[in-house]
C-alpha positions as CSV (number, residue, x, y, z in Angstrom):
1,X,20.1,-45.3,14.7
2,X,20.0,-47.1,11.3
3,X,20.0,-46.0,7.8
4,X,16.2,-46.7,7.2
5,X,15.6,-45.2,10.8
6,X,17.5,-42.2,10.5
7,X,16.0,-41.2,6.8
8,X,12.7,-41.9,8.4
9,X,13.3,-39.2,11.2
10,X,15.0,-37.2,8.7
11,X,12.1,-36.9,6.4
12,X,9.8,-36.3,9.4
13,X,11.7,-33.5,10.6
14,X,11.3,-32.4,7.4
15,X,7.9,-32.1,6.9
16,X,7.2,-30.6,10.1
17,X,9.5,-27.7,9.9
18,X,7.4,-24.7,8.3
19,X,8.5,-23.2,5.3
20,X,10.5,-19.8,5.4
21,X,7.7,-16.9,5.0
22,X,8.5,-13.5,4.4
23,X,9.1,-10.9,2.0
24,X,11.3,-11.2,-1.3
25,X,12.2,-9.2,-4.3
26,X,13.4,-9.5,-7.7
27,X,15.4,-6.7,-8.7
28,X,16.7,-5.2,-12.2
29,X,20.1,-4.8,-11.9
30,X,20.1,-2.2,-14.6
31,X,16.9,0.1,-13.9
32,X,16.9,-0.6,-10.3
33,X,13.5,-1.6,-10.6
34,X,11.8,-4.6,-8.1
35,X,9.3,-6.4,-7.4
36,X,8.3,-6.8,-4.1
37,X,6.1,-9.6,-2.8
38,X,5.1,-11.6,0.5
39,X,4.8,-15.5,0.5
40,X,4.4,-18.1,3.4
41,X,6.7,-20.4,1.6
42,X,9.8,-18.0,0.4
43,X,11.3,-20.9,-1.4
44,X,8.6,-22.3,-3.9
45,X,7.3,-18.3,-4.3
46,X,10.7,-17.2,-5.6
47,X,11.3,-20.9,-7.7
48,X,7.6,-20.0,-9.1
49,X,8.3,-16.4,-10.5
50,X,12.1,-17.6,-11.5
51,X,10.2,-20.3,-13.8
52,X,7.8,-18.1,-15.1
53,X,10.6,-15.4,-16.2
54,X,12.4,-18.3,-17.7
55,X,9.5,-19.4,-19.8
56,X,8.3,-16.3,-20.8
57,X,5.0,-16.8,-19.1
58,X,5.6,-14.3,-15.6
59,X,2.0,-12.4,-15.4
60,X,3.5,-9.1,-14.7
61,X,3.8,-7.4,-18.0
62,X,6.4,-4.5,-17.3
63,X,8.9,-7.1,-15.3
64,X,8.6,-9.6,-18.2
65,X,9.6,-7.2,-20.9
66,X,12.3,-5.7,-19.0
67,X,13.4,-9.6,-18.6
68,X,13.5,-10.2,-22.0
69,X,15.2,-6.9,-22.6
70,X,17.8,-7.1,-20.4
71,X,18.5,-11.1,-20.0
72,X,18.2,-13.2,-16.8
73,X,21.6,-12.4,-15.7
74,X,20.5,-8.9,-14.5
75,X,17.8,-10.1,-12.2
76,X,18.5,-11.2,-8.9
77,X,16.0,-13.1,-6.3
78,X,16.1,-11.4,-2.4
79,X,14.7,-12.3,0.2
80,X,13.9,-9.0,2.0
81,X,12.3,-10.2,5.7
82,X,11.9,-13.6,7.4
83,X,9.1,-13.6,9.5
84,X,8.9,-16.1,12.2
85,X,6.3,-18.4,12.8
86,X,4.9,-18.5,16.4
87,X,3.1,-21.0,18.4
88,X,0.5,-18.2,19.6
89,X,-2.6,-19.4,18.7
90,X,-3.6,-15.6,17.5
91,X,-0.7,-15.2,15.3
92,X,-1.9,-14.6,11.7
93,X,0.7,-15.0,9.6
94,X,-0.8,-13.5,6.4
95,X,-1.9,-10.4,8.5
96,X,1.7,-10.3,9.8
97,X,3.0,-10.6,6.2
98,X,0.7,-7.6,5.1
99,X,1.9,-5.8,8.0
100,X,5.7,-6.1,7.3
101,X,4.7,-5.3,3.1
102,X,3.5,-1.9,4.2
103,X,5.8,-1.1,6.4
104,X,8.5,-1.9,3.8
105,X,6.8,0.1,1.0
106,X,6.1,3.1,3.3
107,X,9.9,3.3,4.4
108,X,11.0,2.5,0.9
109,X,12.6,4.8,-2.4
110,X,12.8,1.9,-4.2
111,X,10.9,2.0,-7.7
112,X,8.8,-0.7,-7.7
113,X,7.1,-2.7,-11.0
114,X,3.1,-1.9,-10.2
């Protein structure tokens, strides 16, 4: 396969592989604290809180001032749970992502931001 061929398939790949869904978590390193969250796309959810710490912007008031407070060195990104896209035509992913959420918060000690 050529070069032009190849990226072509490549890229095509590409756009039909789903994105990673799941849930993730930014914890405090120093409280303990975390946020927990579900996304269908892991990667851009995660990128899009990371930026909004970063600019001082993030929506959730507590998590922001303890970012500020503590610095962006004591926060780390997670990804908690992958969950798997199927080809069953009845599988709802955002019920499936809600599902896995309160599973995780019932069988969790963690202290959460609210």
């Amino acid at each position: 396969m050529t070069s032009p061929e190849r990226r072509k398939a490549l890229k095509l790949a590409y756009k039909l592989t789903p994105p990673p869904m799941g849930l993730f978590a930014i914890r405090n390193r120093v409280t303990g604290r975390l946020l927990v969250a579900t996304s269908l796309n892991l990667t851009a959810a995660i990128n899009r809180h990371r930026v909004e710490l970063q600019r001082g912007v993030h929506r959730h008031r507590d998590l922001m001032a303890d970012w500020r407070q503590y610095g962006e060195a004591q926060f780390t990104f997670e990804v908690l749970e992958r969950i798997e896209p199927r080809d069953d035509p009845g599988f709802d992913p955002v019920a499936a992502l809600e599902a896995r959420f309160a599973a995780w918060r019932a069988g969790s000690n963690a202290e959460l931001y609210s």
